[in-house]
N, C-alpha and C positions, 0 to 999 in steps of 0.2 A: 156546161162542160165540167167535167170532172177536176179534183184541183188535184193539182202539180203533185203533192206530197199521197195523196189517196193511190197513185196509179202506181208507188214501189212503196207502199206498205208493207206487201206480203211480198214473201220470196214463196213463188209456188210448189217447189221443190220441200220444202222446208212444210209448209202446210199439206201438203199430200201427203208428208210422212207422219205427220200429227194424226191427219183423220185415220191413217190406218193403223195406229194405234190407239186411238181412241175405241176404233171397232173392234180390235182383238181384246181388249178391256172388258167390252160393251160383252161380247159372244162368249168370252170365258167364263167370265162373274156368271152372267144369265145359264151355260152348261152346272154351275155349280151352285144356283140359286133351283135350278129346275131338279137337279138331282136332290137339295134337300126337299122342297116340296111333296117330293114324290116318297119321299122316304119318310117323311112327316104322317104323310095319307093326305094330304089336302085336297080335297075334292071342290069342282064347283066355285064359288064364288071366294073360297077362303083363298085357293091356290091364285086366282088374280090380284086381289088383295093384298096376297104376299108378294108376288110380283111387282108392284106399285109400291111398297114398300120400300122394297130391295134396288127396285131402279131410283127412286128418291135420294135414297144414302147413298150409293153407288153413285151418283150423277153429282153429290154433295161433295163426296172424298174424290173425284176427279176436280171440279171443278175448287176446294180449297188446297189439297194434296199438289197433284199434278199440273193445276194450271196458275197455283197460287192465289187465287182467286180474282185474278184475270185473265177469264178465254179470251177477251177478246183480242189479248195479243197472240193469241196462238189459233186462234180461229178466226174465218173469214166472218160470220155468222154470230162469234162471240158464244153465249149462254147459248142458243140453240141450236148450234151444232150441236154441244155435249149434252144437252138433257134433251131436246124436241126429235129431233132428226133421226137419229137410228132406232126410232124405239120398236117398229115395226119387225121387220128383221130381226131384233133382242126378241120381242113377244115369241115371234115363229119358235127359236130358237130352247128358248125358253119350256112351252109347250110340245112341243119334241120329246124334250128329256124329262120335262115331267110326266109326261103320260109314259113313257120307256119305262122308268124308274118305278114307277107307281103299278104298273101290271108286271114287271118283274118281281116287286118287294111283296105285292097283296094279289098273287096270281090266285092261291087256293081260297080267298075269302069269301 
Protein backbone atom coordinates (compact mmCIF):
# COMPACT_ATOMS: atom_id res chain seq x y z
CA UNK A 1 0.00 0.00 0.00
CA UNK A 2 1.08 3.21 -0.66
CA UNK A 3 2.35 5.51 2.29
CA UNK A 4 0.34 7.98 3.99
CA UNK A 5 2.69 11.11 2.86
CA UNK A 6 3.22 9.82 -1.09
CA UNK A 7 -0.82 10.09 -1.78
CA UNK A 8 -0.70 14.37 -1.10
CA UNK A 9 2.63 15.00 -2.41
CA UNK A 10 1.44 16.49 -5.40
CA UNK A 11 -1.45 18.82 -5.64
CA UNK A 12 -2.69 17.91 -9.35
CA UNK A 13 -3.88 21.28 -10.15
CA UNK A 14 -0.44 22.67 -9.48
CA UNK A 15 1.39 19.92 -11.59
CA UNK A 16 -0.92 19.96 -14.62
CA UNK A 17 0.01 23.62 -14.67
CA UNK A 18 3.84 22.79 -14.76
CA UNK A 19 3.50 20.05 -17.48
CA UNK A 20 1.85 22.79 -19.66
CA UNK A 21 4.33 24.91 -19.26
CA UNK A 22 6.82 22.92 -19.52
CA UNK A 23 5.34 21.97 -23.10
CA UNK A 24 4.99 25.46 -24.26
CA UNK A 25 8.85 25.84 -23.37
CA UNK A 26 9.44 22.57 -25.01
CA UNK A 27 7.30 23.71 -28.59
CA UNK A 28 8.56 27.30 -28.61
CA UNK A 29 12.48 26.70 -27.98
CA UNK A 30 11.99 23.81 -30.69
CA UNK A 31 9.80 26.55 -33.37
CA UNK A 32 13.01 28.69 -32.71
CA UNK A 33 15.76 25.96 -32.78
CA UNK A 34 13.86 24.62 -36.17
CA UNK A 35 13.83 28.15 -37.61
CA UNK A 36 17.59 28.43 -37.01
CA UNK A 37 18.49 25.18 -38.59
CA UNK A 38 16.77 25.97 -41.38
CA UNK A 39 18.20 29.18 -41.80
CA UNK A 40 21.72 27.77 -41.06
CA UNK A 41 21.02 24.99 -44.26
CA UNK A 42 21.50 22.02 -42.03
CA UNK A 43 20.59 19.24 -43.85
CA UNK A 44 20.51 15.50 -43.01
CA UNK A 45 22.15 14.37 -40.03
CA UNK A 46 23.75 17.78 -38.92
CA UNK A 47 20.09 19.27 -38.53
CA UNK A 48 19.38 16.22 -35.95
CA UNK A 49 22.50 16.75 -34.31
CA UNK A 50 21.61 20.17 -33.76
CA UNK A 51 18.44 19.15 -32.36
CA UNK A 52 19.92 16.87 -29.78
CA UNK A 53 22.05 19.65 -28.99
CA UNK A 54 19.63 22.20 -28.36
CA UNK A 55 17.21 19.72 -26.47
CA UNK A 56 20.28 18.90 -24.19
CA UNK A 57 20.74 22.68 -23.06
CA UNK A 58 17.20 23.50 -23.22
CA UNK A 59 16.30 20.49 -20.86
CA UNK A 60 19.60 21.70 -18.78
CA UNK A 61 18.29 25.42 -18.31
CA UNK A 62 14.80 24.09 -17.43
CA UNK A 63 15.69 21.77 -15.32
CA UNK A 64 18.82 24.08 -13.21
CA UNK A 65 16.80 27.71 -14.21
CA UNK A 66 13.14 26.67 -13.76
CA UNK A 67 13.13 23.84 -11.66
CA UNK A 68 16.14 24.77 -9.57
CA UNK A 69 17.41 21.68 -9.98
CA UNK A 70 14.89 19.67 -8.47
CA UNK A 71 12.03 18.44 -10.87
CA UNK A 72 11.18 16.32 -8.79
CA UNK A 73 9.36 18.56 -6.80
CA UNK A 74 7.50 19.93 -9.37
CA UNK A 75 7.25 16.84 -11.42
CA UNK A 76 5.37 13.58 -10.82
CA UNK A 77 8.23 11.79 -12.86
CA UNK A 78 11.10 14.17 -11.71
CA UNK A 79 13.99 14.47 -14.55
CA UNK A 80 11.88 12.54 -17.01
CA UNK A 81 9.14 14.40 -17.37
CA UNK A 82 11.44 17.55 -18.39
CA UNK A 83 14.02 15.87 -20.53
CA UNK A 84 12.52 11.99 -21.68
CA UNK A 85 8.78 12.48 -22.17
CA UNK A 86 7.89 15.36 -24.58
CA UNK A 87 10.65 14.78 -26.97
CA UNK A 88 8.63 13.30 -29.65
CA UNK A 89 6.10 16.02 -30.23
CA UNK A 90 9.31 18.76 -29.78
CA UNK A 91 11.10 16.43 -32.77
CA UNK A 92 7.64 16.61 -34.94
CA UNK A 93 7.63 20.19 -34.19
CA UNK A 94 10.83 20.78 -34.62
CA UNK A 95 11.05 19.14 -38.15
CA UNK A 96 8.09 21.16 -39.25
CA UNK A 97 9.73 24.43 -39.08
CA UNK A 98 12.81 23.27 -40.26
CA UNK A 99 12.01 21.98 -43.34
CA UNK A 100 9.48 25.39 -43.63
CA UNK A 101 12.40 27.51 -43.17
CA UNK A 102 14.97 25.76 -45.03
CA UNK A 103 12.73 25.53 -48.47
CA UNK A 104 11.63 29.07 -47.95
CA UNK A 105 15.31 30.50 -47.23
CA UNK A 106 17.20 27.99 -50.17
CA UNK A 107 14.04 27.68 -52.44
CA UNK A 108 16.29 28.83 -55.69
CA UNK A 109 19.37 26.48 -54.88
Amino acid sequence: MADQNDLYKYFEPTVQQNTLALSNIHTLTSWGVGTAAGILGLTGWNGFIFFLISWVVISGAVVTIKCEGKPSVYFKSGTMDVVGTPVLNTLLSYVLVWTLMHALVYIYD
